[in-house]
Biotite code that builds the C-alpha atoms (Angstrom):
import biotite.structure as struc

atoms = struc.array([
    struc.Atom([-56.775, 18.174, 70.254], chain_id="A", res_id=1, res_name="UNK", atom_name="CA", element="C"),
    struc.Atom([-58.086, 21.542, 69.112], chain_id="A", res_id=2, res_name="UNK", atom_name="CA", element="C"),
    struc.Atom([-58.727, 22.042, 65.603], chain_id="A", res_id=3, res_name="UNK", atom_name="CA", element="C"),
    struc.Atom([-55.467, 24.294, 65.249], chain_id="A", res_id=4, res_name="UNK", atom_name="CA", element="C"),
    struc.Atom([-53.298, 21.671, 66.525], chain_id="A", res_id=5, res_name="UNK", atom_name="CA", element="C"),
    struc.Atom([-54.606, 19.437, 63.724], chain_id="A", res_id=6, res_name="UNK", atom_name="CA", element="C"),
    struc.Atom([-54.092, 22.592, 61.119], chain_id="A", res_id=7, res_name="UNK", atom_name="CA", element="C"),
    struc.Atom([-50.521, 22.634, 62.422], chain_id="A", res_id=8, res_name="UNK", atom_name="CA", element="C"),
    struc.Atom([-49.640, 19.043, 62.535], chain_id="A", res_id=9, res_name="UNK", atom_name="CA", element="C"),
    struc.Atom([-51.037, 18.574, 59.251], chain_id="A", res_id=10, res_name="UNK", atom_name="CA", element="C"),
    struc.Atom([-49.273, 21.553, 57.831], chain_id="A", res_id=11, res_name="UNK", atom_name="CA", element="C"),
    struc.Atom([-45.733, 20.735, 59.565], chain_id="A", res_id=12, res_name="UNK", atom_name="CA", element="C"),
    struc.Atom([-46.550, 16.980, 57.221], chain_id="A", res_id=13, res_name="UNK", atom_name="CA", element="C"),
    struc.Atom([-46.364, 18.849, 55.016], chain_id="A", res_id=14, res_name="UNK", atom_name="CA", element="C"),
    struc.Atom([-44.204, 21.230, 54.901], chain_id="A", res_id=15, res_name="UNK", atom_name="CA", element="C"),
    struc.Atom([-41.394, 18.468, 55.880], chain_id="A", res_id=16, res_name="UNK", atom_name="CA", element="C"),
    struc.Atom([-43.286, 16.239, 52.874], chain_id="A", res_id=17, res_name="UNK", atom_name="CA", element="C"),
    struc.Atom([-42.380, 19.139, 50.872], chain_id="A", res_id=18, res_name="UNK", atom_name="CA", element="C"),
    struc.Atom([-38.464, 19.849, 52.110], chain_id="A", res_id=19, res_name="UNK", atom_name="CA", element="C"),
    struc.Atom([-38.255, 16.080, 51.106], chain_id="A", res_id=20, res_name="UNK", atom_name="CA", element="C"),
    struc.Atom([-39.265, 16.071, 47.854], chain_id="A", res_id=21, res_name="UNK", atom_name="CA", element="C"),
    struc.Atom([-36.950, 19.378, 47.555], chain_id="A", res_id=22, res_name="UNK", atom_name="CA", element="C"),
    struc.Atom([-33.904, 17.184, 49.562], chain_id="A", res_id=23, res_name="UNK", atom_name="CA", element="C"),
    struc.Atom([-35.128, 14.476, 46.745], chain_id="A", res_id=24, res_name="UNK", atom_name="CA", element="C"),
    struc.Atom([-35.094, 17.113, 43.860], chain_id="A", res_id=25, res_name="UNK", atom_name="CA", element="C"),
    struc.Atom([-31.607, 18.250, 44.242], chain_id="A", res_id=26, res_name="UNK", atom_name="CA", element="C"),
    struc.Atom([-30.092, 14.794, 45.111], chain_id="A", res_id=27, res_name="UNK", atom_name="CA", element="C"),
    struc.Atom([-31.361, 14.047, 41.652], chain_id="A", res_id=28, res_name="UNK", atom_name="CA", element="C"),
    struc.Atom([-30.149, 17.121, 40.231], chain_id="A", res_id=29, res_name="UNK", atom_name="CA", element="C"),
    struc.Atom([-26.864, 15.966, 41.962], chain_id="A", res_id=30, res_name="UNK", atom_name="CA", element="C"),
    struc.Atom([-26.148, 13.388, 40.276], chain_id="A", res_id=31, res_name="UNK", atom_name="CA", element="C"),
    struc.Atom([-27.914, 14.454, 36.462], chain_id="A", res_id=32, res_name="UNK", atom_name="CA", element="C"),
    struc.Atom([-25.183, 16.835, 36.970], chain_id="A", res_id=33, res_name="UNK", atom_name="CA", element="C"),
    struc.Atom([-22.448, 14.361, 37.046], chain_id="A", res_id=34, res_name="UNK", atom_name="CA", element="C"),
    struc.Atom([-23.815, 12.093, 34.504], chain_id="A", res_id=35, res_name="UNK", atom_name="CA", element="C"),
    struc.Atom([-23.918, 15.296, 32.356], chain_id="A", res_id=36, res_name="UNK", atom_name="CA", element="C"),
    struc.Atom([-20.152, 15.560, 33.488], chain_id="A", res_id=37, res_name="UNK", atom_name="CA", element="C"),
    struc.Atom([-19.624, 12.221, 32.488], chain_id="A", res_id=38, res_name="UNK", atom_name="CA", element="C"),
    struc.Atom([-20.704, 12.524, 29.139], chain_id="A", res_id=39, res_name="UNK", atom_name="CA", element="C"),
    struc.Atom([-18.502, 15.610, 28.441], chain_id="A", res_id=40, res_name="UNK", atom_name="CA", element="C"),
    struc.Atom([-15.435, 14.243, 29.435], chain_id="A", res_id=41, res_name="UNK", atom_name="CA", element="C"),
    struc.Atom([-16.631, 10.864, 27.129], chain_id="A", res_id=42, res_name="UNK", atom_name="CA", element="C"),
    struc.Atom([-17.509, 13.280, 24.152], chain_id="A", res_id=43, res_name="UNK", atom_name="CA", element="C"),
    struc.Atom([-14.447, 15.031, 24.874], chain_id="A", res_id=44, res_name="UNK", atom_name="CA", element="C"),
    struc.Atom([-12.177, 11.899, 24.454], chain_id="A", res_id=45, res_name="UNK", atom_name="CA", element="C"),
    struc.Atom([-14.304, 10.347, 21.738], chain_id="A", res_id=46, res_name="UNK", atom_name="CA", element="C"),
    struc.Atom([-13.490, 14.232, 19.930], chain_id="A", res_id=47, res_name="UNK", atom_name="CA", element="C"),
    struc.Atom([-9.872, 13.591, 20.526], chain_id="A", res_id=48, res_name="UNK", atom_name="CA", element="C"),
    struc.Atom([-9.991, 10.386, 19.026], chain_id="A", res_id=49, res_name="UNK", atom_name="CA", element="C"),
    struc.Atom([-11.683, 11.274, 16.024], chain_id="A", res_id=50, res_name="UNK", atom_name="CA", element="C"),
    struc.Atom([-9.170, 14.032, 15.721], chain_id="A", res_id=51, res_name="UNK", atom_name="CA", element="C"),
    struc.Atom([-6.355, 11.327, 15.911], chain_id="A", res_id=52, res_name="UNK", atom_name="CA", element="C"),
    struc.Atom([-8.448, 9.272, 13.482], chain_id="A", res_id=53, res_name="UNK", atom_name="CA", element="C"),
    struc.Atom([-8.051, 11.823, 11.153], chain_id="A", res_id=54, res_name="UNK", atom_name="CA", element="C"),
    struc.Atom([-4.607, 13.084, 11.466], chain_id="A", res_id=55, res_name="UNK", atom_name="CA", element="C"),
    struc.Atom([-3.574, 9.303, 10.977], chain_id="A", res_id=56, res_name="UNK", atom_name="CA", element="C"),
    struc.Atom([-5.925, 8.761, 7.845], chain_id="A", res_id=57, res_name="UNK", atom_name="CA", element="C"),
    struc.Atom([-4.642, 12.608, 5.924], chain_id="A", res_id=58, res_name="UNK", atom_name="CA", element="C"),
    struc.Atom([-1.095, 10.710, 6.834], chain_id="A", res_id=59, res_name="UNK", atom_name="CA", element="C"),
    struc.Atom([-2.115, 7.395, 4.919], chain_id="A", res_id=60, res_name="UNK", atom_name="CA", element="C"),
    struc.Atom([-3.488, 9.291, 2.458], chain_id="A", res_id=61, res_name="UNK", atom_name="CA", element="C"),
    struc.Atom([-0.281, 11.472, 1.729], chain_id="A", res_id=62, res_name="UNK", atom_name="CA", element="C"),
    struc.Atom([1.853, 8.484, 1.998], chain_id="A", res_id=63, res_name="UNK", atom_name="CA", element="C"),
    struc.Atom([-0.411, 6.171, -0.537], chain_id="A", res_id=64, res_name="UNK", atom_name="CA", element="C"),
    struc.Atom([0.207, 9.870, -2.925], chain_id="A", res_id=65, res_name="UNK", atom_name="CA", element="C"),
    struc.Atom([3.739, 9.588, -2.455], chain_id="A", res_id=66, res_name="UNK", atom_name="CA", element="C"),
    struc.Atom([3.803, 5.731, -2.967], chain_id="A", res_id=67, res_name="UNK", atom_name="CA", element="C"),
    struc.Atom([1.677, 5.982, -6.630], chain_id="A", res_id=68, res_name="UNK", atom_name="CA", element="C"),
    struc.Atom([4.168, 9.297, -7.456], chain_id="A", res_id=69, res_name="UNK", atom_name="CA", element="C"),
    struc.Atom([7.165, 6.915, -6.481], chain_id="A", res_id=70, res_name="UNK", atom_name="CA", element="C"),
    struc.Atom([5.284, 3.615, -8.779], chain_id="A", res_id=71, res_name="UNK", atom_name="CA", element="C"),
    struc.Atom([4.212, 5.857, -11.317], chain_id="A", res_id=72, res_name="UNK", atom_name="CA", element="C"),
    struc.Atom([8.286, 7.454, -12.163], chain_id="A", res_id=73, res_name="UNK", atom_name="CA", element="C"),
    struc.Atom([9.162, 3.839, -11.463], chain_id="A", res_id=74, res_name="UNK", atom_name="CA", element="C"),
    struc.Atom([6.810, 2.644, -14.087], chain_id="A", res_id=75, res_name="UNK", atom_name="CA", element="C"),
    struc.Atom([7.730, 5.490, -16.734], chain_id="A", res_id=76, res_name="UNK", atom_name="CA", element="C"),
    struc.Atom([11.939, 4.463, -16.388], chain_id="A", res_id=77, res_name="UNK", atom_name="CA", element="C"),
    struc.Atom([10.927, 0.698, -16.362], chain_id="A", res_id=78, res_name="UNK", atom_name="CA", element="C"),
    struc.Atom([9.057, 1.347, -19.774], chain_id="A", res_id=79, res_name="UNK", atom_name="CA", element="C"),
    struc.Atom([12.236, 3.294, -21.077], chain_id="A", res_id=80, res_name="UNK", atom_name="CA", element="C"),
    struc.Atom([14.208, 1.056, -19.773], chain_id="A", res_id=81, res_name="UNK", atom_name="CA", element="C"),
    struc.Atom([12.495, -1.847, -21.560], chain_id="A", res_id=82, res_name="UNK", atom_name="CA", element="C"),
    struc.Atom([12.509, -0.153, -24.580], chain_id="A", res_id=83, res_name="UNK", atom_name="CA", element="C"),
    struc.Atom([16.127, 0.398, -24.435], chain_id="A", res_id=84, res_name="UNK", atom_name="CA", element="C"),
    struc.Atom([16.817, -3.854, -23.672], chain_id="A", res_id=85, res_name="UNK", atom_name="CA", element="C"),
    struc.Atom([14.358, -3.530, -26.800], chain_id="A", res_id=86, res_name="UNK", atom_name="CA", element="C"),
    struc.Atom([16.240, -1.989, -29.208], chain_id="A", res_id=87, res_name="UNK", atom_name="CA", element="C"),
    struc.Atom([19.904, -3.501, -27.654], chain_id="A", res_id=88, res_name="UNK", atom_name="CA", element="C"),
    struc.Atom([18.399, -6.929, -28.147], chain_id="A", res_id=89, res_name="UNK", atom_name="CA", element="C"),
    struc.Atom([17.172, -6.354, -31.709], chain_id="A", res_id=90, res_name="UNK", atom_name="CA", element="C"),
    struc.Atom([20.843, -4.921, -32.443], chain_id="A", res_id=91, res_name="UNK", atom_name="CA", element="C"),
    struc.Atom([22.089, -8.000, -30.830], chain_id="A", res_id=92, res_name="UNK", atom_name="CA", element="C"),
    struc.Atom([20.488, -10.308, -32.826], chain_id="A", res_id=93, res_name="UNK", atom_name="CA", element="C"),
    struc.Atom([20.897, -8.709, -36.122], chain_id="A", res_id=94, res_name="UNK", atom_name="CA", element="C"),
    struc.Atom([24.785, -8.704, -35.065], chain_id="A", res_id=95, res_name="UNK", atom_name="CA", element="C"),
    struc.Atom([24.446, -12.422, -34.491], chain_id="A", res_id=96, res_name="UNK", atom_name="CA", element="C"),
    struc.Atom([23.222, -12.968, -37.844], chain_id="A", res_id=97, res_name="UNK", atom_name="CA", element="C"),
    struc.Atom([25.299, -11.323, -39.449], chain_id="A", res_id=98, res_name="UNK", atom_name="CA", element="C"),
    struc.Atom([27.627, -13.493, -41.804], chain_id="A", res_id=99, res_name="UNK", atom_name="CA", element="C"),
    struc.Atom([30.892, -12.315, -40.268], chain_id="A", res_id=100, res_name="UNK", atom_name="CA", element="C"),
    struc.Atom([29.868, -12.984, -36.834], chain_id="A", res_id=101, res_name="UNK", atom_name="CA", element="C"),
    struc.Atom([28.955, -16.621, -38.187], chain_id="A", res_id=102, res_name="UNK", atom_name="CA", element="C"),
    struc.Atom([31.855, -17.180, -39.772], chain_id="A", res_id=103, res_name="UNK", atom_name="CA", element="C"),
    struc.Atom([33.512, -16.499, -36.462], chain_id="A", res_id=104, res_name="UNK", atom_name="CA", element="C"),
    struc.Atom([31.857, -18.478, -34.177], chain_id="A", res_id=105, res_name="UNK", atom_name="CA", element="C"),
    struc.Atom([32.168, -21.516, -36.762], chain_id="A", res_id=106, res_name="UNK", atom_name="CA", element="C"),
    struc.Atom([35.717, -21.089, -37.202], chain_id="A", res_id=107, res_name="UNK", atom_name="CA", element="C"),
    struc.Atom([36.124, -20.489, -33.066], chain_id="A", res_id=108, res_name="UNK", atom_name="CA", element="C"),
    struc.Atom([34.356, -23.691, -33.484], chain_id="A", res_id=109, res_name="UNK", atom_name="CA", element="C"),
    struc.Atom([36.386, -25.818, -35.362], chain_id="A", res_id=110, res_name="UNK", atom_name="CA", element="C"),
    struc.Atom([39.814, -24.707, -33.416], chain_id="A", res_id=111, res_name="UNK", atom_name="CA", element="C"),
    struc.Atom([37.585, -26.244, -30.339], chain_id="A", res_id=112, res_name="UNK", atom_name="CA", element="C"),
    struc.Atom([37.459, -29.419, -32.340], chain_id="A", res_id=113, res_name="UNK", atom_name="CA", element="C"),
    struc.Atom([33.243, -28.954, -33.072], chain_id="A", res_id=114, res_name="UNK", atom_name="CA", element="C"),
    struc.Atom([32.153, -30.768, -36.116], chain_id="A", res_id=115, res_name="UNK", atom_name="CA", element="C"),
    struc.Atom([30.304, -29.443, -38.623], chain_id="A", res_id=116, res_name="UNK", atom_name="CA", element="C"),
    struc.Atom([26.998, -30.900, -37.868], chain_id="A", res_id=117, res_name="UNK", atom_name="CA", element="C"),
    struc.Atom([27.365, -29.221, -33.906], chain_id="A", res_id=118, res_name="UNK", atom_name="CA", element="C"),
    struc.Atom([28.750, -25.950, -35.818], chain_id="A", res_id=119, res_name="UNK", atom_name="CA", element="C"),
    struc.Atom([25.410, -26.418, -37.683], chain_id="A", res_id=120, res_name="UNK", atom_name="CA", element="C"),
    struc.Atom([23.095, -26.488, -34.988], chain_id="A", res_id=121, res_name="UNK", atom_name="CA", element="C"),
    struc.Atom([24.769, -23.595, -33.206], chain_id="A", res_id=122, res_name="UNK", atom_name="CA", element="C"),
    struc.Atom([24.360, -21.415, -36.130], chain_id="A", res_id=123, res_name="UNK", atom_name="CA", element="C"),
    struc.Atom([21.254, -22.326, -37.370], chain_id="A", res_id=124, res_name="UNK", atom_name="CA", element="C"),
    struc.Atom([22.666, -22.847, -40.702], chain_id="A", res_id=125, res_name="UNK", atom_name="CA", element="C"),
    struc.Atom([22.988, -25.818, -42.972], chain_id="A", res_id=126, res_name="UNK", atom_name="CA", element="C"),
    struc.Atom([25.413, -28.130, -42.466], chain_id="A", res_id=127, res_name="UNK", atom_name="CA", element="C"),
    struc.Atom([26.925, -27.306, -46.228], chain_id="A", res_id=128, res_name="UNK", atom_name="CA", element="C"),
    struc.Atom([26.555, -23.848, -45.969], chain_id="A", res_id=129, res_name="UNK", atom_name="CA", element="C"),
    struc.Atom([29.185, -24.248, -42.555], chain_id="A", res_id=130, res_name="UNK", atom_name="CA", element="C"),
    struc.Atom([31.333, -26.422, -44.525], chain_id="A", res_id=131, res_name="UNK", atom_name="CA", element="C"),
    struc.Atom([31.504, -24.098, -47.211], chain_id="A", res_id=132, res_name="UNK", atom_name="CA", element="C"),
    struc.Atom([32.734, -21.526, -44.554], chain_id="A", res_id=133, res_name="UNK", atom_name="CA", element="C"),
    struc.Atom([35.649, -23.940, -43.394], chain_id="A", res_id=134, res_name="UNK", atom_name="CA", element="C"),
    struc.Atom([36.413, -24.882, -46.442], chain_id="A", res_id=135, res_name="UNK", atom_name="CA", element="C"),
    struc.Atom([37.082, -21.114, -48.034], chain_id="A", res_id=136, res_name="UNK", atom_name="CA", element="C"),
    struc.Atom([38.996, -20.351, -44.307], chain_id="A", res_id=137, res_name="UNK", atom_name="CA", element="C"),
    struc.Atom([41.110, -23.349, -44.570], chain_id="A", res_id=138, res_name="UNK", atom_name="CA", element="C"),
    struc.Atom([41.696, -22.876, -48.435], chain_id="A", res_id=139, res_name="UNK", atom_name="CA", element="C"),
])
């Protein structure tokens, strides 16, 4: 073998050396390509998920407003509210002490056949002071 043989055997090496390395270089390429792909579509769903994420958390957040609106006018008519049991409660119990509203209920008393100690601890008065009463009704 001549000396340009060797030059072209050796050069064909490598020139095929070379178109594999290329045939190497693109299969590579290949398939960095659709990992690359395959991360776009991922970021692209994880995107749409975060966008989801946040639609669904602005929701919760404008229904928890609504909700502390809704406790909040619940909370201002329970407070006028209370104050209104308040005030009906104090006119109650001045009613119920009231001597003619005694008098009643220890006479209503009596007809039920209550004796005047029972009459006495129902009214919270003495037991002569609710004889007295009877006695100036009956007399």
């Amino acid at each position: 073998m001549t000396l340009q043989e060797w030059l072209l055997i050796i050069l064909t090496g490598s020139e095929l050396a070379l178109l594999m390395l290329v045939l190497l270089f693109f299969s590579r390429l290949r398939k960095s390509e659709e990992l690359l792909t395959a991360l776009q579509q991922n970021q692209a769903g994880l995107v749409a998920k975060l966008d989801q994420s946040a639609r669904l958390e602005r929701e919760l957040m404008e229904s928890f407003e609504d909700r502390q609106n809704e406790l909040l006018a619940l909370d201002s008519k329970l407070h006028t509210r209370s104050e209104e049991l308040s005030k009906l409660l104090k006119v109650a119990e001045e009613y119920t002490r009231s001597p003619e509203f005694l008098r009643q209920v220890i006479l209503t008393g009596q007809k039920k056949g209550l004796s005047a100690k029972a009459l006495s601890k129902a009214t919270g008065l003495s037991q002569d002071e609710v004889e007295l009463i009877l006695d100036q009704a009956g007399g």
